[in-house]
C-alpha positions in Angstrom: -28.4 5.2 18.7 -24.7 4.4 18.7 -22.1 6.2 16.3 -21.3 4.8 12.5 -18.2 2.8 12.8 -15.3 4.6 11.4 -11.6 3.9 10.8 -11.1 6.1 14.1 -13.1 4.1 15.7 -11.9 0.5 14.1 -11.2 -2.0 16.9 -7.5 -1.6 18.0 -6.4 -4.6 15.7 -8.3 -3.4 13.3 -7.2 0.0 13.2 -3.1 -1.0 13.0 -3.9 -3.6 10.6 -5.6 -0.9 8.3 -2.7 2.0 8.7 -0.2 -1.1 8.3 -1.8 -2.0 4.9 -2.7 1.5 3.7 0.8 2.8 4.7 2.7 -0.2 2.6 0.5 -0.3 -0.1 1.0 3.6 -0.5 5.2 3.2 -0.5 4.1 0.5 -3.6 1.0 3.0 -5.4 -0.5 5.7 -3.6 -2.9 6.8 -6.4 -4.4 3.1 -6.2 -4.3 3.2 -2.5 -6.5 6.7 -2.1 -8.9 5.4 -5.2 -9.5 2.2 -3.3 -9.9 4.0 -0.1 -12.5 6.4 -1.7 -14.4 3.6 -3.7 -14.4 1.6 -0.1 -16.0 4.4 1.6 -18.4 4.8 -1.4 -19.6 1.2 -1.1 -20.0 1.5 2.9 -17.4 -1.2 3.6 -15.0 1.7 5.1 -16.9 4.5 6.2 -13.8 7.1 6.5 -13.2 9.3 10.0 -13.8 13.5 9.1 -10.4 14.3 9.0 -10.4 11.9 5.8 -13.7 12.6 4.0 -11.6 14.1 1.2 -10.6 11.0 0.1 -14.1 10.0 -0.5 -14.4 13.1 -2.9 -15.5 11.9 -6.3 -13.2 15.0 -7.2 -9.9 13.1 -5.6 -10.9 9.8 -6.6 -10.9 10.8 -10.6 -7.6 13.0 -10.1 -5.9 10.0 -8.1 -7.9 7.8 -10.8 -6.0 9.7 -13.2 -2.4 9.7 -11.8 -3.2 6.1 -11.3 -3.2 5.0 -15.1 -0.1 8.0 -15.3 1.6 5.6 -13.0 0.4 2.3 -14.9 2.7 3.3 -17.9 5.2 5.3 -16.6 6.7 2.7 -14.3 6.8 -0.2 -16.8 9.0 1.9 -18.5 12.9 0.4 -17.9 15.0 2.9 -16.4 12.5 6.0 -16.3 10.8 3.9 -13.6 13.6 4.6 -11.6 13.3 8.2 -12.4 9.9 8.2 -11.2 10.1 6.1 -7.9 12.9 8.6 -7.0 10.2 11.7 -7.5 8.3 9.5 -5.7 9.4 9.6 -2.2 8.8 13.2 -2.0 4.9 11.9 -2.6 4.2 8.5 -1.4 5.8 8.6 2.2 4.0 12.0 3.1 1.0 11.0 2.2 1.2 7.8 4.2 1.9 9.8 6.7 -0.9 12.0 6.5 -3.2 9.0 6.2 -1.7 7.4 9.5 -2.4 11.2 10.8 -6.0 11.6 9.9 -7.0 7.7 10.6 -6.2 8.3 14.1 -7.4 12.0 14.9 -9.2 10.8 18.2 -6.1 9.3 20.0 -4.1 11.3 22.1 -1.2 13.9 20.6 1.4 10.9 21.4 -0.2 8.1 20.1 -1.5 10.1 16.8 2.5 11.1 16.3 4.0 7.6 16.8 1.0 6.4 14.0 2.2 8.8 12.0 5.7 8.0 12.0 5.4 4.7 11.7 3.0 4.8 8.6 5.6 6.8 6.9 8.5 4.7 7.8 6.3 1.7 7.0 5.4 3.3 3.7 9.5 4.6 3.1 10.3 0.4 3.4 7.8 -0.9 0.6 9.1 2.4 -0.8 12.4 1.4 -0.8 12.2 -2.1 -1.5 10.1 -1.7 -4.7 12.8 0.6 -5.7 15.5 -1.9 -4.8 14.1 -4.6 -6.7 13.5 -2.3 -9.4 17.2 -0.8 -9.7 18.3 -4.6 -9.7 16.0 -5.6 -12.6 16.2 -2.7 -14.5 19.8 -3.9 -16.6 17.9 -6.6 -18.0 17.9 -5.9 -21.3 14.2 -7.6 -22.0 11.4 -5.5 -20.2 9.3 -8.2 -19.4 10.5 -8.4 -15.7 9.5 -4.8 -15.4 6.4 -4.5 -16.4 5.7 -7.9 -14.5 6.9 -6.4 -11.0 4.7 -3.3 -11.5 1.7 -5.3 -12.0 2.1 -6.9 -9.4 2.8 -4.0 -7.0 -0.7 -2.5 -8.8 -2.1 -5.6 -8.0 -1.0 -6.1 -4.4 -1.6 -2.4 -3.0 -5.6 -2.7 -4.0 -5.7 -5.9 -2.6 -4.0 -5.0 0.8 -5.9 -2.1 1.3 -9.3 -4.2 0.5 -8.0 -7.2 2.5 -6.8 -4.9 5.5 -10.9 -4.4 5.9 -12.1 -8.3 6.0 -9.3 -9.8 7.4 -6.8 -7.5 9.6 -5.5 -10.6 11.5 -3.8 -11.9 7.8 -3.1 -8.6 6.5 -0.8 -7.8 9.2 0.8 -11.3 8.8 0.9 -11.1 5.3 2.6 -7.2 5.4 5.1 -8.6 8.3 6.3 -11.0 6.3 6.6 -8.8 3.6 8.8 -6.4 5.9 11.0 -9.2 6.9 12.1 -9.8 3.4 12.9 -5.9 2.3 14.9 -6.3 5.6 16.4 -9.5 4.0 17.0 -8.2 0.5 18.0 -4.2 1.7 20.7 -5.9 3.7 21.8 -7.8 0.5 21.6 -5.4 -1.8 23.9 -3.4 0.9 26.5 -5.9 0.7 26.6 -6.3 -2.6 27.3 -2.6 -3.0 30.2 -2.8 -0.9 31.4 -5.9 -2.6 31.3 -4.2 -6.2 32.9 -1.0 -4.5 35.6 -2.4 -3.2 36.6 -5.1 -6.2 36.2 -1.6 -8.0 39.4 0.2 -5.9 41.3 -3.4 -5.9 41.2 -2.7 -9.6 42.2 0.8 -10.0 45.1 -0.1 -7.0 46.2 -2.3 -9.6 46.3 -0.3 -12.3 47.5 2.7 -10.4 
């Protein structure tokens, strides 16, 4: 009788496109990436690898559930979403990272370390970019765009980490793509910070 298919054992496509999708969706929400990750494994359409069974726990599923719907309000709030994303880093890179780690336990030392560090730094650019966008939105004075970007980043990290499992060919299309434009919009956002710096010493030269 052959083995249950497990994420360690996921086709090679299928494996990156699963740590690809987990990893981003965790720099967006981790507490709705590890509740759809448990609820997956509950309904047999991702049966987890040992060094992950935890997140299957009913245990972790209701605490992430519950620092899920923590999240939901606190980052529709205008300016102390910012606060939070900040906290944030601290949380939703490592555990990427840990994912990326346990997802590929059987591999060899090297391979398991480059997962691993590229889950996280996969995970620190969504990270980044949501928190971009959100710094740039935030001096809008109606909070409407807020609350309209964090549903959507609710939205999109359940549905990448469900879509990772039917269709890993689109998902890592659809999270390249994605990467491409934080590339895009970081580099912007860079340049604009130099701009505003340096009209910002032309101006005191002047007055000095």
């Amino acid at each position: 009788m052959s083995s249950p298919l497990t994420m360690a054992t996921l086709p090679p496509s299928e494996l990156v496109a699963l740590l690809i999708a987990t990893s981003f969706a965790a720099g967006l929400n981790v507490y709705a990436t590890l509740v759809t990750l448990g609820l997956l494994a509950h309904a047999g359409l991702l049966p987890l690898p040992p060094a992950l069974q935890l997140v299957s726990n009913w245990y972790v599923i209701a605490a992430s559930g519950v620092m899920f719907v923590i999240e939901f309000f606190a980052d529709k709030i205008p300016a102390f979403d910012l606060l939070w994303n900040a906290l944030h880093t601290f949380i939703r890179i490592p555990i990427a990272a840990l994912l990326a780690y346990g997802a590929t336990a059987t591999l060899s030392p090297e391979e398991q370390m480059v997962a691993t560090i590229a889950g996280g730094a996969i995970a620190l650019a969504a990270h980044g970019g949501k928190t971009a966008v959100r710094a740039a939105v935030t001096p809008s004075p109606e909070p409407f765009s807020n609350v309209t970007l964090s549903l959507g980043e609710d939205g999109l990290a359940i549905f990448l980490t469900w879509f990772a499992t039917q269709h890993p060919y689109a998902t890592i299309a659809i999270v390249g793509a994605m990467l491409a434009v934080i590339v895009v919009l970081a580099r912007w956002v860079v340049r604009s910070l130099r701009r505003l710096f340096r009209g910002a010493e032309h101006e005191l030269a002047k007055e000095s």
